[in-house]
C-alpha positions in Angstrom: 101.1 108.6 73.1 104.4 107.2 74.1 106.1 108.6 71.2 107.6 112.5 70.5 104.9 115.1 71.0 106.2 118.3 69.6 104.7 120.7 72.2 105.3 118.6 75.4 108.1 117.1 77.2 107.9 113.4 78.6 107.8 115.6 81.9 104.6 117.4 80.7 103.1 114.4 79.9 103.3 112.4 82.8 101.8 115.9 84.9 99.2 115.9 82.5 98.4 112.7 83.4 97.7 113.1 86.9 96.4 116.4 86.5 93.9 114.7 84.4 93.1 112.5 87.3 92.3 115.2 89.6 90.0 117.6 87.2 88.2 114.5 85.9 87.4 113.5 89.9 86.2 117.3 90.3 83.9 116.6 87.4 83.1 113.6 88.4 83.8 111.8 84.7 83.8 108.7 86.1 84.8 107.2 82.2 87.8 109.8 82.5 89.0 109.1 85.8 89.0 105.3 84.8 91.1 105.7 81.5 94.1 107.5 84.3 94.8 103.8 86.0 95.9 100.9 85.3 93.8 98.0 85.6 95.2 97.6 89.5 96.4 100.1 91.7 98.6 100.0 94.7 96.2 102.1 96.5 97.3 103.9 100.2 95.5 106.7 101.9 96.7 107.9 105.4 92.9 109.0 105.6 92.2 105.0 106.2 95.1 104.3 108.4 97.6 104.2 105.7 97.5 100.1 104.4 98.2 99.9 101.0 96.2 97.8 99.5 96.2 96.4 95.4 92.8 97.5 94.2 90.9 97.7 90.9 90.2 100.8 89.6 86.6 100.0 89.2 86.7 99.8 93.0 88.6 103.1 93.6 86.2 104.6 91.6 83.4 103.3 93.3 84.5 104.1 96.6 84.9 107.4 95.3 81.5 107.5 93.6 80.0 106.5 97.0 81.7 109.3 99.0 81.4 112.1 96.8 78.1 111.7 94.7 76.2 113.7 97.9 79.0 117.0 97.3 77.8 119.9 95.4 80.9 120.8 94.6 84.4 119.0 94.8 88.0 120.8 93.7 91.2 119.3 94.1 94.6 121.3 93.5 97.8 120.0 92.9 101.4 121.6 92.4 104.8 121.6 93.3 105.5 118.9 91.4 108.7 116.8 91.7 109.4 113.7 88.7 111.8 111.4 88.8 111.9 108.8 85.8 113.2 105.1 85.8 113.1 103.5 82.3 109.1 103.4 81.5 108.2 104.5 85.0 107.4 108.0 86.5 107.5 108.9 90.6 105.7 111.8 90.5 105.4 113.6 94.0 103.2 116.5 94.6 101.3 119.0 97.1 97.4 118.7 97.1 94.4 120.1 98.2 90.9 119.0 98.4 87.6 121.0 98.8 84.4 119.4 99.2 81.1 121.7 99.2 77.9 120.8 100.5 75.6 123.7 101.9 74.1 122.7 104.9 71.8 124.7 107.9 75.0 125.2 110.1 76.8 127.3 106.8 79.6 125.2 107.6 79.8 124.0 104.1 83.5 123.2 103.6 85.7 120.5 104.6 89.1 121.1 103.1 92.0 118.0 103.1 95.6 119.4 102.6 98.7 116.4 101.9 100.6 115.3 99.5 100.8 112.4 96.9 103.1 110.0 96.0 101.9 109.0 92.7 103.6 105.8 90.1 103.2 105.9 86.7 104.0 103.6 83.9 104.1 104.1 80.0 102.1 102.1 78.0 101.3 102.4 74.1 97.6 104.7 75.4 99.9 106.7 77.5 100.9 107.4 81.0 99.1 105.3 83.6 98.6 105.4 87.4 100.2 101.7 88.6 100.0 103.2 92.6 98.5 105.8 94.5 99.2 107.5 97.5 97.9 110.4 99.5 99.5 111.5 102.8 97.2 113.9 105.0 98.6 116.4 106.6 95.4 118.3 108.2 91.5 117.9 107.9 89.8 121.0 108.7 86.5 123.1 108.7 83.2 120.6 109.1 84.6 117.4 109.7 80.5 115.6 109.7 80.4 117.3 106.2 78.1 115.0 103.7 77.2 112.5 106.9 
């Protein structure tokens, strides 16, 4: 996957990448989500006080399992992306949105996160995988106690 494609540019590639990420988390293919990193991830959320920390991506994903499995619906959208390259290496930063969804009594059934991510990538022979992770929150809003 490293090599020449003939319809995409490295650029392309790399945004597919984490694209891929994000539709496979709204789909929740956990198998799909886990092919996107690298075996450990430099891992930093402001939404837990901003500490990077090296994880495995079978622990990101079952963090994320934990937290989202109770959503009926979860859609993340990304854009405004911005790629800088360094050899192998990809600094991809982006905008982002997340919905969650989860109908409750009070019909306050959204909580919506808006940031942006600082995402690393590195080339390898299966193609181009997340080596760190970021996301910096800008506002929570609508139910905050959605899915608690």
């Amino acid at each position: 996957m490293t090599g020449e494609h003939p319809l995409f540019t490295k650029r392309d590639l790399v945004i597919e990448a984490v694209t891929t990420l994000f539709v496979s988390i709204d789909n929740r293919d956990w198998d799909a989500v886990r092919s996107c990193f690298t075996e450990k991830v430099l891992f930093n959320t402001t939404l837990t006080e901003g500490n990077p920390e090296i994880l495995s991506r079978d622990q990101i994903i079952r963090d994320w399992q934990e937290g989202l499995e109770c959503l009926e619906a979860i859609h993340h959208q990304v854009g405004n992306f911005l790629v800088q390259f360094n050899e192998n290496v990809a600094i991809v930063f982006c905008y982002g949105m997340a919905y969650h969804y989860l109908p409750n009594r009070s019909n306050r059934n959204t909580k919506l996160f808006v940031g942006s991510y600082d995402i690393s990538l590195i080339s390898r022979d299966d193609g181009w995988k997340i080596t760190a992770f970021t996301f910096n929150s800008k506002f929570i809003a609508g139910n905050l106690k959605l899915g608690e």
